[in-house]
N, C-alpha and C positions, 0 to 999 in steps of 0.2 A: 508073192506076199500072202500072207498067211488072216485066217478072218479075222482074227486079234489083232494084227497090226494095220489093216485098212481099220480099225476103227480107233484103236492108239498107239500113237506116233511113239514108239519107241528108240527110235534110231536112224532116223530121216536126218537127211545132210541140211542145212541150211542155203536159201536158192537167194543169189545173188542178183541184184538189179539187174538189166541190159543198159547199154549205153542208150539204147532208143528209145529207153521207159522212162530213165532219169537224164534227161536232157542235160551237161553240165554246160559252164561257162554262165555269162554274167549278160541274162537277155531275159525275155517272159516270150511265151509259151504262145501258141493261138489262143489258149484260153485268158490269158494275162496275168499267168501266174509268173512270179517273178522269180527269178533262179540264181543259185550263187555257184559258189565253186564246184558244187557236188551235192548240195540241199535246196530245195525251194524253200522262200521262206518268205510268202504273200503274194502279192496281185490283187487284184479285182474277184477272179472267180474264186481265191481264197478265202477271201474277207467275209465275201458271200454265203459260202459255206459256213460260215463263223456266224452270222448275222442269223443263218436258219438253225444251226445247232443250237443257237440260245435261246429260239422259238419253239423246237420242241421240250429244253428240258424246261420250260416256260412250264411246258403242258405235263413232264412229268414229275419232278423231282419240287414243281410249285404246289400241287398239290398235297404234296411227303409232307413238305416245310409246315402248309396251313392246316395239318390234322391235328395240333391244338386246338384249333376253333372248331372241330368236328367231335373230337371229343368229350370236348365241354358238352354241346348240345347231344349229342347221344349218350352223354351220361346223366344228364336233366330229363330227356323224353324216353329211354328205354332199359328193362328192369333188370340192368348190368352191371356187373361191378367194372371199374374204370380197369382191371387187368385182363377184362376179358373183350373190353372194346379199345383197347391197344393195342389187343391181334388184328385187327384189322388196320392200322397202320403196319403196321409189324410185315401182315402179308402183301401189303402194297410195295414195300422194300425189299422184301425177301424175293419174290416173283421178279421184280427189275431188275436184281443181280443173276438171281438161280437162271433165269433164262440165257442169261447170257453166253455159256458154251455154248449154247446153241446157233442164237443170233450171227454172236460174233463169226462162227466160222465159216455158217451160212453166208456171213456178209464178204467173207474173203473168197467164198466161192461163186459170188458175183449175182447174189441175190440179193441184194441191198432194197430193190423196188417192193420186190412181193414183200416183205419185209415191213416193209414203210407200211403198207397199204394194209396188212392183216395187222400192225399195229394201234394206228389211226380206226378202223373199225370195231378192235375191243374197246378201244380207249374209250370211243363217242357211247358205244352202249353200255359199255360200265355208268357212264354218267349219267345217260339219260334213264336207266333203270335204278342210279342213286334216286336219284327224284323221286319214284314211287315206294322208295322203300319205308316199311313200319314195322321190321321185326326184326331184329336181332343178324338171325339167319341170312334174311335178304340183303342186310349191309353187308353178311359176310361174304355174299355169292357176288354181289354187284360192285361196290366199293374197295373190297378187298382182293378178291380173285382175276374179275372182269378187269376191273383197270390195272391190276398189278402186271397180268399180261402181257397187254397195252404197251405199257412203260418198258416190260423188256423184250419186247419185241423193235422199239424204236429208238434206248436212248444206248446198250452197247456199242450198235452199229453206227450212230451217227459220232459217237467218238471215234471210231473204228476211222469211220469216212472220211473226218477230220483231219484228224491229226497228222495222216502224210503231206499234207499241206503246208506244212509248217517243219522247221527244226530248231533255230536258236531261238526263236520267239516263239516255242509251242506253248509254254507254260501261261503265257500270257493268252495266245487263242483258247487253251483251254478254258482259262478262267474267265473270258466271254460268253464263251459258250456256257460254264454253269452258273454264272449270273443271272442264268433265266430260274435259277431257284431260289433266288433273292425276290427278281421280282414279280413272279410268281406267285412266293409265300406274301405279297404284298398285297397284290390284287385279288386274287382268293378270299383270303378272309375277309378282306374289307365289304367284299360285292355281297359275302355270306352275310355279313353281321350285318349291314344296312336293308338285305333284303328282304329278311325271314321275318321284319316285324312287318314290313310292309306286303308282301304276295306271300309269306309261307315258306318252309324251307323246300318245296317241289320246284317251285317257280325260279327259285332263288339256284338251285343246283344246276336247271333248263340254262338258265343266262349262262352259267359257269360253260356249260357243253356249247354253246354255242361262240362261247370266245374261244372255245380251243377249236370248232368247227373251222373257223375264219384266219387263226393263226398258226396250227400244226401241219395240214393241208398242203398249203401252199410252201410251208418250209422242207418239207419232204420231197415234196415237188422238186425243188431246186436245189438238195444238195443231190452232190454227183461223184461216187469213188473217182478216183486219182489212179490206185493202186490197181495192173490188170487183176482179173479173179486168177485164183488156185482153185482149180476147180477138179483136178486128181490130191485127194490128200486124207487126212486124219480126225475124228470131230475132237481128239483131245492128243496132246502133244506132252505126255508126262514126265518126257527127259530132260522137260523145263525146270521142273522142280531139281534136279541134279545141280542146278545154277544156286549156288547160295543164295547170291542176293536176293533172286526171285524167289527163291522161297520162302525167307526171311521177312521179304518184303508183303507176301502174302498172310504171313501169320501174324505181320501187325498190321494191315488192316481190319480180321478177323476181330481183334481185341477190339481194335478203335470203333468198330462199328458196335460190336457186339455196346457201348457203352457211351455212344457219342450221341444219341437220340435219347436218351431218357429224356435230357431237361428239354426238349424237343417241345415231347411229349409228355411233361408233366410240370413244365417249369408255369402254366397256364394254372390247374390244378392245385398247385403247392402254394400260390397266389392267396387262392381265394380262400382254400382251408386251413392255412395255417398263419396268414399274414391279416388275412378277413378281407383281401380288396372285392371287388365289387365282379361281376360276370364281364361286363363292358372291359373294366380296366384289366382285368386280367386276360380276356383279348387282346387290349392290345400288346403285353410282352411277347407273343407270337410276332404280331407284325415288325414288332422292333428289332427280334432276332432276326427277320427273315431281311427287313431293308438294312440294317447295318452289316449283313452277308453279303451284301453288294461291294460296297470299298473294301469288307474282310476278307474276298474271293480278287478281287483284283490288283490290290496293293502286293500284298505277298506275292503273288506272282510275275507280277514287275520285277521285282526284288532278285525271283527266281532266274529271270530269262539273266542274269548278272551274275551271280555266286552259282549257280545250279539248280534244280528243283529238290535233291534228297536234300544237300546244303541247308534251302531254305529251308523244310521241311520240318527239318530237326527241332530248331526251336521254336517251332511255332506248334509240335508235338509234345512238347518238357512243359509250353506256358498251360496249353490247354489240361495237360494235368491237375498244374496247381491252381489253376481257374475251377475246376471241377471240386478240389478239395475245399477250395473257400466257398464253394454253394452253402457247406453246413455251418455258416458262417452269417448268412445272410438272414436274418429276422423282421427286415422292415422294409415298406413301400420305397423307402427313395434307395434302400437299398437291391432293392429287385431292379429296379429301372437300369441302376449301374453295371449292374451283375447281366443283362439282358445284350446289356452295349457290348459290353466286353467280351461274354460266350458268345454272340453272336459272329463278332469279328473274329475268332478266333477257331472257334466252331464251321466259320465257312469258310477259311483257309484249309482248312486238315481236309475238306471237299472238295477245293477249288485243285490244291495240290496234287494229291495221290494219282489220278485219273492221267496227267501228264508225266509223272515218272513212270506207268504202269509202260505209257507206248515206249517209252526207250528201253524200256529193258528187252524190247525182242529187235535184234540184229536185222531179222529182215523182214522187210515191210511186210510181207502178204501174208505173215505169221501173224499181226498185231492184232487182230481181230481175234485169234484161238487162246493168244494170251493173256489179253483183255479181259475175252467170256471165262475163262477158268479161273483167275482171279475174283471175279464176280460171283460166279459159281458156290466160291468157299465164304467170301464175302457175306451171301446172301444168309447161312444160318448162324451167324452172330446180329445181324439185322431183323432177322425173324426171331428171335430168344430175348435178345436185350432187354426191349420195354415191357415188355410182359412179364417176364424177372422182376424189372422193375416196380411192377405193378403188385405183385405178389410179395416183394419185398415191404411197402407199404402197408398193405394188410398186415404180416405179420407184426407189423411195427405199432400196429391200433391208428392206422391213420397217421400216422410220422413218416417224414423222408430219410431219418437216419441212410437207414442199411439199403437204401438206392442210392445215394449220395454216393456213400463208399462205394458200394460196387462200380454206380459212373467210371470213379475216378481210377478206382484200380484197375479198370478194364484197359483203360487206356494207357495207364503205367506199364501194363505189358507190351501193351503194343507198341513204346519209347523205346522201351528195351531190345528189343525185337529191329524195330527202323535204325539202333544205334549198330547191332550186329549187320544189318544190310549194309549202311554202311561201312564197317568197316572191313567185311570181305569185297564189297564191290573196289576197295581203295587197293587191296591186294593182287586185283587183278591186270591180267599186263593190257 
């Protein structure tokens, strides 16, 4: 093998289970996973893993959700325009995916631990050095870079770690598992907003590091790959892209991201400037979108483990379109409220989804992890561009959301389009 190819897979055969890997017949496991014909699909030590998967994305993708409410006050206390303290949510998303070829294949090469452990250590000192920060710069070294890390050092691999756990009912584990960005985005801002008037936004960020001290930890601790490691192989596997669907399917998450965080990120924002609500109340439409993420990440995926995950997928990709076009729609308080409910549930389905079609699209397990991270990979620079686009779109607009709006919405248009071609070469195939 040639240096090019130990480092991309150009034409590696696909490695088949062992019968001694994948136990079949209709029994659980020493570990109490429970087995079907030919898939596990739960137990105890599954569920378990499900129960810690949704404690770290608690820790990571909870605090993606609540960087409205960090916004807000870093656009009150430092002397930024709101598109350039959007890169710093920006890079907290970008880092969690971009890292991902990495993590991922690491984690299929059976480093899952050191993994955990260099992730959980960014993570706690991005935080605990959010706490001192007073400049611009320092948010972007600590909050932006330091925890983005963090997050993708821990949250590819623990999908990765997941997911073989499960087969007809993945869609559903998954959407456990990213409920912790629902409630995450719940208890975040709330701790923020109650605490900054009473000890200071230092003190207030300290408490936050220390919930994630007490519940990332331990969740890391106790998930455990399934899958053995591939530990001769590839850090990138490009003849995936040769697979329509997967590729397909990558170039509309690309759009959906690139365009699915604005109102994230500025639907707090657009609140208070353009509707007049108050700082408090326009907090809380963050928390609304993040707790009504919760039944909008789990419903639809119920739904899924029934029709399919692209199945589901699809209209819950066409609705959040036209959800996005009627933002330019909305001019009033009770109409933000409604608008909150609705992108919120629909907004954490297109999250809760993609992540559990990404695993089936790779045939064999100890691939899921390299396929995962390169998805992420491409993922991460429409997550890094989006809000900041957005934010720049704003300025040009003198303070208007028009031409954010639109762009929102078109971003994700593409990326309809794009999931309708997935699937319909995935339906072509034998």
């Amino acid at each position: 093998m040639t240096d090019v190819e130990s480092i991309v897979d150009i034409d590696s055969s696909p490695r088949v289970e062992k019968p001694d890997e994948i136990n079949q017949g209709n029994r659980n496991d020493q570990n109490g996973v429970s087995r079907g014909n030919d898939r596990i699909d739960g137990g105890w030590q599954a569920w378990l893993q499900v129960i810690c998967g949704h404690f770290v994305v608690f820790n990571s993708w909870g605090y993606i959700n609540a960087w409205g409410v960090f916004q807000n006050y870093y656009t009150s206390t430092l002397p930024e325009s709101s598109s350039a303290i959007s890169w710093v949510g920006s890079l907290q998303i970008f880092l969690l995916f971009f890292i991902g070829t990495l993590s991922g294949r690491l984690t299929d090469a059976g480093y899952f631990r050191a993994l955990a452990v260099a992730g959980v250590l960014f993570h706690l000192v991005g935080i605990f050095m959010t706490s001192l920060c007073t400049q611009y710069y320092q948010v972007v070294l600590a909050q932006g870079i330091c925890m983005g890390i963090g997050n993708g050092l821990t949250f590819c691999p623990t999908v990765a770690v997941v997911a073989p756990y499960f087969y007809k009912k993945r869609g559903f584990a998954m959407a456990l598992i990213l409920t912790g960005s629902g409630t995450g985005g719940l208890v975040f801002p709330a701790v923020v907003r109650q605490l900054i008037p009473q000890v200071g936004f230092g003190w207030a960020v300290r408490v936050l590091g220390l919930l994630t001290l007490v519940t990332e930890i331990p969740s890391l601790a106790l998930l455990k790959p399934r899958v053995p490691p591939r530990k001769d192989g590839p850090l990138l596997e490009l003849k995936a892209f040769k697979e329509l669907p997967y590729l397909f399917f990558t170039i509309a998450m690309f759009f959906n991201f690139w365009g699915l965080y604005v109102v994230f990120f500025y639907l707090s924002s657009f609140a208070r400037d353009r509707v007049g609500m108050s700082e408090t109340s326009a907090s809380n439409l963050v928390m609304i979108l993040s707790g009504i993420g919760i039944p909008g990440r789990l419903i639809p995926a119920y739904g899924a483990d029934k029709v399919g995950l692209l199945n589901m997928y699809i209209p819950v990709s066409l609705s959040t379109v036209v959800i996005l076009y009627c933002w330019i729609a909305v001019k009033s308080v009770a109409g933000l409220y409604v608008y909150a409910v609705v992108y919120g549930f629909f907004g954490a389905a297109i999250q809760a989804l993609f992540p559990g079609i990404l695993t089936l699209m790779s045939k064999d397990p100890t691939k899921t992890g390299i396929r995962v991270g390169m998805t992420f990979t491409v993922i991460s620079f429409g997550a890094l561009t989006g809000s900041p686009i957005a934010g720049v779109l704003v300025s040009r607009d003198n303070g208007g959301y028009l031409y954010a709006q639109l762009f929102s919405g078109t971003s994700l248009c593409i990326g309809a389009v794009f999931t309708l071609l997935c699937k319909f070469f995935q339906s072509r195939q034998p």
